[in-house]
N, C-alpha and C positions, 0 to 999 in steps of 0.2 A: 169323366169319372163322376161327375157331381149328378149330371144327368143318369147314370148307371142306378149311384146309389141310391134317388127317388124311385127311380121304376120299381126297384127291390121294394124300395119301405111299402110306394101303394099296392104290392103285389102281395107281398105276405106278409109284411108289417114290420112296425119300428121295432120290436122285441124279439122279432125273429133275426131281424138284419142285424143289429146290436149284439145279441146274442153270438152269431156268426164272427161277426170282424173279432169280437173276445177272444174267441175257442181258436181262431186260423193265428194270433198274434203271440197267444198262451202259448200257440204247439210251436212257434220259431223261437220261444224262449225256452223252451223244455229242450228242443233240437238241439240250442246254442248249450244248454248247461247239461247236456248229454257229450255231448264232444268234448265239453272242457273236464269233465269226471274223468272221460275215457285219458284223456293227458296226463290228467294228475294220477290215471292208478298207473301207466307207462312211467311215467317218475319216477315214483316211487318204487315201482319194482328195480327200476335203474338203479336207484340208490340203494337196495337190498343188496342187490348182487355185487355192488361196489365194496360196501360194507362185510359182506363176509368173504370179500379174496384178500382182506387186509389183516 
């Protein structure tokens, strides 16, 4: 890995590879707080439809 990530730096640079690891870690945090949205509006609509057969 360590050897990977120098190839990259001397290939197209510290700002570009920097750059990269950001955007690919950002989009597994967006993925992860995507999926947890998706739960909570499931919730919630559970809790809708529970709330008005009562």
């Amino acid at each position: 890995m360590e050897q990977t990530a120098l190839t990259a730096i001397s290939t197209v640079g510290f700002p570009i590879v920097v750059t990269f690891y950001l955007l690919t870690s950002f989009q597994k945090s967006m993925d992860r707080l995507s999926g947890e949205i998706a739960r909570l509006t499931e919730f919630l609509q559970v809790m809708e439809r529970e709330h008005r057969f009562k």
